[in-house]
PDB file of N, CA, C, O and CB in Angstrom:
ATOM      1  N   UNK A   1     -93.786 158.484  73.888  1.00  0.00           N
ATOM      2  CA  UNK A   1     -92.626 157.984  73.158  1.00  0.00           C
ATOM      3  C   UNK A   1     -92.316 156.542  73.555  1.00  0.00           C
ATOM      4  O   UNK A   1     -91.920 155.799  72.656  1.00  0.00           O
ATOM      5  CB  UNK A   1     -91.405 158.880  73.414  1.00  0.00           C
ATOM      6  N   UNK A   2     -92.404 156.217  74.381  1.00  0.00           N
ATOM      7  CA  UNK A   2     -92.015 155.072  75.356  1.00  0.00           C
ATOM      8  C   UNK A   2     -93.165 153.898  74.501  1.00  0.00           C
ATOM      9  O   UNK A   2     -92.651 152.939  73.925  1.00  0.00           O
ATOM     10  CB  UNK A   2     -92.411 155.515  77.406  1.00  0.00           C
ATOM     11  N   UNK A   3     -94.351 154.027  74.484  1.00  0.00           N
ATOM     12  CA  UNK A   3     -95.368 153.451  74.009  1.00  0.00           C
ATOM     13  C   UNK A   3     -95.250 153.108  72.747  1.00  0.00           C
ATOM     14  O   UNK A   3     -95.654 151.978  72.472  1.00  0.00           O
ATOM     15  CB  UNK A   3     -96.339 154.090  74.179  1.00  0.00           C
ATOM     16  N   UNK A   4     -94.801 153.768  71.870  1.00  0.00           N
ATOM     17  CA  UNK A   4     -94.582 153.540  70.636  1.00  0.00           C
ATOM     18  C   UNK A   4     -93.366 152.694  70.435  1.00  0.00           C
ATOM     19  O   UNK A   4     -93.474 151.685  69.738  1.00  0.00           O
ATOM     20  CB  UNK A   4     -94.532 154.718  69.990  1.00  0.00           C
ATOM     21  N   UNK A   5     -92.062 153.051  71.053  1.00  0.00           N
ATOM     22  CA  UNK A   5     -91.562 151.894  71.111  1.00  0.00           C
ATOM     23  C   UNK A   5     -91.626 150.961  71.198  1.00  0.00           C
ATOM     24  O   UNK A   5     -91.220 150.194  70.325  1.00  0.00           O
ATOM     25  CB  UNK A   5     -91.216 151.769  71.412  1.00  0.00           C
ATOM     26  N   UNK A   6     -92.210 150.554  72.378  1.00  0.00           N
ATOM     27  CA  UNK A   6     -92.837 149.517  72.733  1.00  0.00           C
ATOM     28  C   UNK A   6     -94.233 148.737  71.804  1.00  0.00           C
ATOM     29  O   UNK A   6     -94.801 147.648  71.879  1.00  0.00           O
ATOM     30  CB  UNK A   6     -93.162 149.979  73.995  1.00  0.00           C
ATOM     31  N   UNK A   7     -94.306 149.345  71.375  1.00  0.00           N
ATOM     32  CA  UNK A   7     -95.350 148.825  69.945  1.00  0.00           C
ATOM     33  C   UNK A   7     -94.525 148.948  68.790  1.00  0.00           C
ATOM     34  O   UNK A   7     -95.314 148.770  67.862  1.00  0.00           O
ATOM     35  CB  UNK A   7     -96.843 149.854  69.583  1.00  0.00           C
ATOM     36  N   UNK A   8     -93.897 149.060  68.522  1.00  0.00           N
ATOM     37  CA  UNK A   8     -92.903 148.917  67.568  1.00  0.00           C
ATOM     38  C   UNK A   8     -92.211 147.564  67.920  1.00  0.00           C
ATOM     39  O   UNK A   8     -92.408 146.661  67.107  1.00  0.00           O
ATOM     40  CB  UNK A   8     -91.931 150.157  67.562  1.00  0.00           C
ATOM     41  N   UNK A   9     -91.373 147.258  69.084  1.00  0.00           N
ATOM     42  CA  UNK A   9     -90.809 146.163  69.019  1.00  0.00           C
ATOM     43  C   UNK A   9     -91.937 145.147  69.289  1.00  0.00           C
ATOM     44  O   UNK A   9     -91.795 144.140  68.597  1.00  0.00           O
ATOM     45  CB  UNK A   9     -89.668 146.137  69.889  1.00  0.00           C
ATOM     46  N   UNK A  10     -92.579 145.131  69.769  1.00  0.00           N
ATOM     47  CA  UNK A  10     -94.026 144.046  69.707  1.00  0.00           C
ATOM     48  C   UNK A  10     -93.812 143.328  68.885  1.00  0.00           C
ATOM     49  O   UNK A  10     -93.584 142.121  68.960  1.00  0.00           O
ATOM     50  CB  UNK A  10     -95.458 144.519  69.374  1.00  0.00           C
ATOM     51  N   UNK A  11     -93.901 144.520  67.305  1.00  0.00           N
ATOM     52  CA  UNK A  11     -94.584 144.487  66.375  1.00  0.00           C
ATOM     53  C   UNK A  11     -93.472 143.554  65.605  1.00  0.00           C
ATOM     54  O   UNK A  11     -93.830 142.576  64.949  1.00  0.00           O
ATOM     55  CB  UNK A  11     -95.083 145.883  65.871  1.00  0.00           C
ATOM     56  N   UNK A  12     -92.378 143.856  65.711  1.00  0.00           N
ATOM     57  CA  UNK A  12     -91.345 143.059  65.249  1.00  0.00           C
ATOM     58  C   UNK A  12     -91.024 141.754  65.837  1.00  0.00           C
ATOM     59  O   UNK A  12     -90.398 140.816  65.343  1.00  0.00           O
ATOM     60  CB  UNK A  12     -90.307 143.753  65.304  1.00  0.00           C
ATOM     61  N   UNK A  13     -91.404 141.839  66.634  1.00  0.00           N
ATOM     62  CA  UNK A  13     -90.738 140.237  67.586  1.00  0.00           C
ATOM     63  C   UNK A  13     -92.542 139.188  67.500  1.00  0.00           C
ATOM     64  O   UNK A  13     -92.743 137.976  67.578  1.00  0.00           O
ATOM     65  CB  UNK A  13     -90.047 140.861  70.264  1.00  0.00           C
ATOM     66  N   UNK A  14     -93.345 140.153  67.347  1.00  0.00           N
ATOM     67  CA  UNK A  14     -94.507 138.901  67.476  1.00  0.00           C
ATOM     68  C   UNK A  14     -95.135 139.287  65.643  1.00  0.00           C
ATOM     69  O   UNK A  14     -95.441 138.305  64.967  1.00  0.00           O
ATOM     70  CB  UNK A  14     -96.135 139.270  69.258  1.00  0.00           C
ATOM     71  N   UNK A  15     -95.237 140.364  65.155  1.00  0.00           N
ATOM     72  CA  UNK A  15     -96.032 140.401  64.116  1.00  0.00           C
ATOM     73  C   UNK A  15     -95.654 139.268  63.109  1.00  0.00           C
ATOM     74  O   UNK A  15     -96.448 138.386  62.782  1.00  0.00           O
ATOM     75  CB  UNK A  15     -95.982 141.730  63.554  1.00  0.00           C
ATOM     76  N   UNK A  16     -94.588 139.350  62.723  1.00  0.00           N
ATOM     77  CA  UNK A  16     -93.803 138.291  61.547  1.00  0.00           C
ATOM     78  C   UNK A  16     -94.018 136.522  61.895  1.00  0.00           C
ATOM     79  O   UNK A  16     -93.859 135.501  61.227  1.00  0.00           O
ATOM     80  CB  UNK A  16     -91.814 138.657  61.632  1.00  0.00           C
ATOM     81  N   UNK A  17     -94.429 136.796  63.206  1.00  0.00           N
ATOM     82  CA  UNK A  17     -94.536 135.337  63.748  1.00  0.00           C
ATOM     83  C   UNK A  17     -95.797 134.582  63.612  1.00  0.00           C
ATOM     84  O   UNK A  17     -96.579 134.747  62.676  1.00  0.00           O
ATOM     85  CB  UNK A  17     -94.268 135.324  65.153  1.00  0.00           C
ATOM     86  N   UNK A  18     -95.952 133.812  64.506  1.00  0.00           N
ATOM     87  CA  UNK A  18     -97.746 133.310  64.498  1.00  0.00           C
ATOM     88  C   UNK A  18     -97.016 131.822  64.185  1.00  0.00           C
ATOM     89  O   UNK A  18     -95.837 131.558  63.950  1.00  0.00           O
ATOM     90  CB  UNK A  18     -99.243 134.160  62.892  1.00  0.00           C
ATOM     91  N   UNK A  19     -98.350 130.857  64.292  1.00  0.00           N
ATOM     92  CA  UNK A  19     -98.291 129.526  64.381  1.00  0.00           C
ATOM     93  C   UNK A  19     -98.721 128.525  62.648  1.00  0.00           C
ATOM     94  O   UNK A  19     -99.691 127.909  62.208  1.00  0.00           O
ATOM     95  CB  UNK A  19     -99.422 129.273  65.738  1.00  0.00           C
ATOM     96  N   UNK A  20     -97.133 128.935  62.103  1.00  0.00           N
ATOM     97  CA  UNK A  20     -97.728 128.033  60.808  1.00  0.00           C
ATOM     98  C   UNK A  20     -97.990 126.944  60.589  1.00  0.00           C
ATOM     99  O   UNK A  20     -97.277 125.948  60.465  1.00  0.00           O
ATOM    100  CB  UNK A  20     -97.218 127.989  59.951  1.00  0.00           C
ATOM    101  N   UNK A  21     -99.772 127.193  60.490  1.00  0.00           N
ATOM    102  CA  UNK A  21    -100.664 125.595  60.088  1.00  0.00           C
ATOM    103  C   UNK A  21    -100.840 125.454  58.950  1.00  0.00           C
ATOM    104  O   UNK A  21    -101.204 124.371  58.492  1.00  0.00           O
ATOM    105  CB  UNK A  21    -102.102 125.313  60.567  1.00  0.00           C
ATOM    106  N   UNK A  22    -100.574 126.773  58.033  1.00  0.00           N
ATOM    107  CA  UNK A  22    -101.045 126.741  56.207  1.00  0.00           C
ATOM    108  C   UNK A  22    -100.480 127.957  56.106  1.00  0.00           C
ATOM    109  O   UNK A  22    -100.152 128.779  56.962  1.00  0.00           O
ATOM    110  CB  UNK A  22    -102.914 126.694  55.549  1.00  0.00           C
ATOM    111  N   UNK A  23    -100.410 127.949  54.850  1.00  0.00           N
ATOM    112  CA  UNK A  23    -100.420 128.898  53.539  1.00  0.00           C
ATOM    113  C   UNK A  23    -101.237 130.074  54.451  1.00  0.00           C
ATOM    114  O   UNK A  23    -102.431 129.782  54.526  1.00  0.00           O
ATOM    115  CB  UNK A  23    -101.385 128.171  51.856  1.00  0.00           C
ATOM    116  N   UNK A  24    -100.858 131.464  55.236  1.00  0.00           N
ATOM    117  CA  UNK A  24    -101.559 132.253  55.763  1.00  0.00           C
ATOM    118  C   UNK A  24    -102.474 132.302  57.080  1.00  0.00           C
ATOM    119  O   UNK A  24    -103.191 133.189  57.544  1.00  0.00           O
ATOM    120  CB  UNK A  24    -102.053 132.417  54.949  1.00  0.00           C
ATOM    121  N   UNK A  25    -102.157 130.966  57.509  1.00  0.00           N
ATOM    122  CA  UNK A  25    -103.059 130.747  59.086  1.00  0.00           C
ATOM    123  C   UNK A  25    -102.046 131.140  59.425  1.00  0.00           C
ATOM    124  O   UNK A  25    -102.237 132.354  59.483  1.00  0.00           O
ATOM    125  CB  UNK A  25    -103.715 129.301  59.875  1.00  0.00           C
ATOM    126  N   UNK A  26    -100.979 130.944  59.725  1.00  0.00           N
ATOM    127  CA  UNK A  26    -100.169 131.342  60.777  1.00  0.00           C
ATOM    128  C   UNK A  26    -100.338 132.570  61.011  1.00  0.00           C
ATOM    129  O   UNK A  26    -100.464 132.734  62.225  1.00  0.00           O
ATOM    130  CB  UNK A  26     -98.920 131.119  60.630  1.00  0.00           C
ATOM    131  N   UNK A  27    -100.455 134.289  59.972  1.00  0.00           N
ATOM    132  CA  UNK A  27     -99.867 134.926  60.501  1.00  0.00           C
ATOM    133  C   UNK A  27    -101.098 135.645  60.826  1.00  0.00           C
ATOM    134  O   UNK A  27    -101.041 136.563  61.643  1.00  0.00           O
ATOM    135  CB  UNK A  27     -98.768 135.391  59.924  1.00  0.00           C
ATOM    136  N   UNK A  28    -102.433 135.260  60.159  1.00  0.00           N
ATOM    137  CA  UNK A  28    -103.746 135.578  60.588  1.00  0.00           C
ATOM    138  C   UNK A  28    -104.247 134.963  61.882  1.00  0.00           C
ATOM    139  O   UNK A  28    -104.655 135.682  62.793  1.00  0.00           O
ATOM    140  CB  UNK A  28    -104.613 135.226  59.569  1.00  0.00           C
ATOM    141  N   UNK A  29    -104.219 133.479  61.983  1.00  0.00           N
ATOM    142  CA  UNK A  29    -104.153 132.509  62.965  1.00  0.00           C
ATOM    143  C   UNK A  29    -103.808 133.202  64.438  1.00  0.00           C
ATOM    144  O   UNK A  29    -104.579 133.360  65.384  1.00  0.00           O
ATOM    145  CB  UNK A  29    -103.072 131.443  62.505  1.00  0.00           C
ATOM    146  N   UNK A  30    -102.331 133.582  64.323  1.00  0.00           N
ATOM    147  CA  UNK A  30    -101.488 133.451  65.361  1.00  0.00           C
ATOM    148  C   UNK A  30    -100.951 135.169  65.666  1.00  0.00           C
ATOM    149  O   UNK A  30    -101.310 135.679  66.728  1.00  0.00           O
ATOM    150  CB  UNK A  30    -100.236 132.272  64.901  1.00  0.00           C
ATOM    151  N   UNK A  31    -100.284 135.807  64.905  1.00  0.00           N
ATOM    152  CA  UNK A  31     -99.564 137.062  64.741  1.00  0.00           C
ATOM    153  C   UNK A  31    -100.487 138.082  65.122  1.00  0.00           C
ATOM    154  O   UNK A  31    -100.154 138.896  65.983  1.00  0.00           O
ATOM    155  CB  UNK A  31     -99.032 137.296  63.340  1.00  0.00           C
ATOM    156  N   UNK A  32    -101.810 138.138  64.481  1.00  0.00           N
ATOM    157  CA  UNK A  32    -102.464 139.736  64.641  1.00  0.00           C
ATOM    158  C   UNK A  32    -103.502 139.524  65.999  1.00  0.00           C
ATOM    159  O   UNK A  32    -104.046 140.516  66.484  1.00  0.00           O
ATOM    160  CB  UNK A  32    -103.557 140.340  62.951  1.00  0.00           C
ATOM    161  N   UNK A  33    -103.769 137.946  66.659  1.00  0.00           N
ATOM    162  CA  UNK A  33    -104.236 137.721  67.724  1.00  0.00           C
ATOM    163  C   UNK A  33    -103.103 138.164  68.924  1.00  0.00           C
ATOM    164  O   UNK A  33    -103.504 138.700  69.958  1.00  0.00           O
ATOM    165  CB  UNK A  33    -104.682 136.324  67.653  1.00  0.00           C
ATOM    166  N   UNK A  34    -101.401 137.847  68.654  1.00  0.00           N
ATOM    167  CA  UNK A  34    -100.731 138.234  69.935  1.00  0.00           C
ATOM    168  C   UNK A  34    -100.493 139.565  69.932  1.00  0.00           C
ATOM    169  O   UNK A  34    -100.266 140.130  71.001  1.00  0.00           O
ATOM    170  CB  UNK A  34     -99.484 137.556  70.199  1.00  0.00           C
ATOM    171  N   UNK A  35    -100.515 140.482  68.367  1.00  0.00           N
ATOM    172  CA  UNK A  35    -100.437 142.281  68.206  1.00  0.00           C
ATOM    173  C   UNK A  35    -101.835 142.370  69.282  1.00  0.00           C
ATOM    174  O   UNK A  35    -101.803 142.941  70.372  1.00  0.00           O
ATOM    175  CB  UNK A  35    -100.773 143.173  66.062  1.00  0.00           C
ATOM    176  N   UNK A  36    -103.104 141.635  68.675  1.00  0.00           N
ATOM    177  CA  UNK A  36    -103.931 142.751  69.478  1.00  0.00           C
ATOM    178  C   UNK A  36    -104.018 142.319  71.458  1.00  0.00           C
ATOM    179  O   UNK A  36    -104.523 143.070  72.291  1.00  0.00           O
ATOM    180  CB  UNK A  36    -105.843 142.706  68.599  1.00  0.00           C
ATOM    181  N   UNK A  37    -103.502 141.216  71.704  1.00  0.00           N
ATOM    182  CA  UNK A  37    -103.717 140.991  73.168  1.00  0.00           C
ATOM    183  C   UNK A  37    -102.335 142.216  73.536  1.00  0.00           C
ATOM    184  O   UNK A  37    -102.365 143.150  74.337  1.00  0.00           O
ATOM    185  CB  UNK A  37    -103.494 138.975  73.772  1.00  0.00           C
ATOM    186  N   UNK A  38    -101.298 141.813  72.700  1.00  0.00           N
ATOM    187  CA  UNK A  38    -100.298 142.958  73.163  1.00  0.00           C
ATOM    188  C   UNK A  38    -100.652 143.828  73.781  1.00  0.00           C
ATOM    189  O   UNK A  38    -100.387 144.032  74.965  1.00  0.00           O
ATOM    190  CB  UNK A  38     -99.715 143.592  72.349  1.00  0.00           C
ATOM    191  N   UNK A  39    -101.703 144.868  72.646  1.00  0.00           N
ATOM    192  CA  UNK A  39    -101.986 146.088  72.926  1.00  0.00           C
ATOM    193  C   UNK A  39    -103.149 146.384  73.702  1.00  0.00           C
ATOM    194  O   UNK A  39    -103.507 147.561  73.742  1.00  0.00           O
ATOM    195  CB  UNK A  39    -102.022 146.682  71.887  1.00  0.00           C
ATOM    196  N   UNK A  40    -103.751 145.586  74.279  1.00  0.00           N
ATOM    197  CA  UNK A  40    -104.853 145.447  75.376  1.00  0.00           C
ATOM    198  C   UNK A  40    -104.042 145.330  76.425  1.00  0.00           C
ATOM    199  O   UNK A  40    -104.255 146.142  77.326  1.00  0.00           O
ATOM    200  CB  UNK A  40    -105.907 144.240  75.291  1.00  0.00           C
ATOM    201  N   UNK A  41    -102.731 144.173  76.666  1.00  0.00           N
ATOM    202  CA  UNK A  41    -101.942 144.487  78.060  1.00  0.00           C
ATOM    203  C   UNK A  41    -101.501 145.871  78.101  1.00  0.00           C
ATOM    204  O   UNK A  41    -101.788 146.436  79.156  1.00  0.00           O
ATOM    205  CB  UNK A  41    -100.617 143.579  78.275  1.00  0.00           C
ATOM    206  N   UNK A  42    -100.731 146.741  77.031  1.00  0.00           N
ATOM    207  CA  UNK A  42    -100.119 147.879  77.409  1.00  0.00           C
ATOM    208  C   UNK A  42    -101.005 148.820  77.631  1.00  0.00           C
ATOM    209  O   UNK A  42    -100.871 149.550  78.614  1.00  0.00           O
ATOM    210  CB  UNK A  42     -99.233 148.291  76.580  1.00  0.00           C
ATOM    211  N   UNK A  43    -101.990 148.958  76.818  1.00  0.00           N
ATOM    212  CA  UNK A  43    -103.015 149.758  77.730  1.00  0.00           C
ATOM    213  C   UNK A  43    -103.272 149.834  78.935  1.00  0.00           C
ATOM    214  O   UNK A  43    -103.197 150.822  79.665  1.00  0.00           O
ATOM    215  CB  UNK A  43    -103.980 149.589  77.523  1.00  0.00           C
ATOM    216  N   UNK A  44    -103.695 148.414  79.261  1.00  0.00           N
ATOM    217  CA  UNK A  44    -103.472 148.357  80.812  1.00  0.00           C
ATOM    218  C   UNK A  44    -102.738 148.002  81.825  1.00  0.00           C
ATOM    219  O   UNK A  44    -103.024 147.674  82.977  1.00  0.00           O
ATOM    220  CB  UNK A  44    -104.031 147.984  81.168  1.00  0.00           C
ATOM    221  N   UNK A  45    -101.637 148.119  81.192  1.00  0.00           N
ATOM    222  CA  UNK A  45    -100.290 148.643  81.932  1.00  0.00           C
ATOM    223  C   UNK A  45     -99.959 150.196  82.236  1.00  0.00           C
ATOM    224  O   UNK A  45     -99.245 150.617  83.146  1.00  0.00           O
ATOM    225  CB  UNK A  45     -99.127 148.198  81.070  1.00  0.00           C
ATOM    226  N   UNK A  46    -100.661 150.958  81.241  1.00  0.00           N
ATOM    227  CA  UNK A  46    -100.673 152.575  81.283  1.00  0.00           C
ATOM    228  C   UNK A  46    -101.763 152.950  81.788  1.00  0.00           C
ATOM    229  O   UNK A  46    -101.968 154.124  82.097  1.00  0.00           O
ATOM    230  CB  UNK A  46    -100.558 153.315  80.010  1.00  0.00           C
ATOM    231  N   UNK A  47    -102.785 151.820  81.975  1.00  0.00           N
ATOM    232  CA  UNK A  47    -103.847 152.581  83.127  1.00  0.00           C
ATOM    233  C   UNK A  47    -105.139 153.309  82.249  1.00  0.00           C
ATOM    234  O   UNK A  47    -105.995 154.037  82.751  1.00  0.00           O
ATOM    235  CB  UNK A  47    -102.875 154.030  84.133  1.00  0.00           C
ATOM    236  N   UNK A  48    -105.032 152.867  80.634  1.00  0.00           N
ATOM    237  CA  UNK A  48    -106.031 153.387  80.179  1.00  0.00           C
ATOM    238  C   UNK A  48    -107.785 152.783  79.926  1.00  0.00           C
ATOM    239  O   UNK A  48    -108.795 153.337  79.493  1.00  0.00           O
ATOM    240  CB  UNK A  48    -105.414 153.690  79.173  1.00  0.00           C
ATOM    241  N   UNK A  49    -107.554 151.662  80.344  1.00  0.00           N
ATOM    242  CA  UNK A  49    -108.415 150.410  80.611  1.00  0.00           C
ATOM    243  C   UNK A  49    -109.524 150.093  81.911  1.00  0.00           C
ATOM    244  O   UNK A  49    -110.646 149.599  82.025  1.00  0.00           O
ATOM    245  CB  UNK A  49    -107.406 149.392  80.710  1.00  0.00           C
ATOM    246  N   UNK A  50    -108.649 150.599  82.659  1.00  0.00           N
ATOM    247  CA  UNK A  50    -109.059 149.879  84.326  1.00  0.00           C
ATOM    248  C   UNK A  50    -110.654 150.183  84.743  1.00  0.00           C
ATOM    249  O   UNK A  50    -111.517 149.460  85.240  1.00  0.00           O
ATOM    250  CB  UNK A  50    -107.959 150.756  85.789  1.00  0.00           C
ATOM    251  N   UNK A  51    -110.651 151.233  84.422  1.00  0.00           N
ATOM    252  CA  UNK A  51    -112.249 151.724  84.531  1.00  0.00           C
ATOM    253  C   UNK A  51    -113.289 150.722  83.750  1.00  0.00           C
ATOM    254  O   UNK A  51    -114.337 150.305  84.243  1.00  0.00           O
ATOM    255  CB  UNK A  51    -112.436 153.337  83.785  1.00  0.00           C
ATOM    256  N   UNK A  52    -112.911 150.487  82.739  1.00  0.00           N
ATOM    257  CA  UNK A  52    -113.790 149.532  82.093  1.00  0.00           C
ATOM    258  C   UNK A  52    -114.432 148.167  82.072  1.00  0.00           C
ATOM    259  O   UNK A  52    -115.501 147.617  81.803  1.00  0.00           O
ATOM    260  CB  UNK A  52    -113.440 149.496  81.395  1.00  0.00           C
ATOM    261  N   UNK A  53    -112.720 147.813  82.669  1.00  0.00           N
ATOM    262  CA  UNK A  53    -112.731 146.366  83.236  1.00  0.00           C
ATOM    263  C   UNK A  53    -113.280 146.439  84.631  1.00  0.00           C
ATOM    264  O   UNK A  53    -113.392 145.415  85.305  1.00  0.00           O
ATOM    265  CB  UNK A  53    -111.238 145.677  83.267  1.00  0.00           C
TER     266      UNK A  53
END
């Protein structure tokens, strides 16, 4: 439950965002690069990662 929250507000505070250089760089550019590092830290913040790395 906790996790999903937490990907939920991510998703709101960084998805809509990103760095507008044009017409659609920003949110391709910028937005779905900080969703997916997001969700690579919380993973390995929950410990589901570590083995790999």
């Amino acid at each position: 439950m906790l996790l999903i929250i937490l990907l939920i507000v991510l998703f709101l505070g960084v998805g809509g965002g990103g760095y507008y250089m044009g017409p659609g760089v920003g949110y391709y550019g910028g937005g779905v690069i900080e969703i997916i590092l997001a969700i690579v830290i919380i993973y390995l913040f929950f410990g589901r990662g570590r083995s790999r790395i």
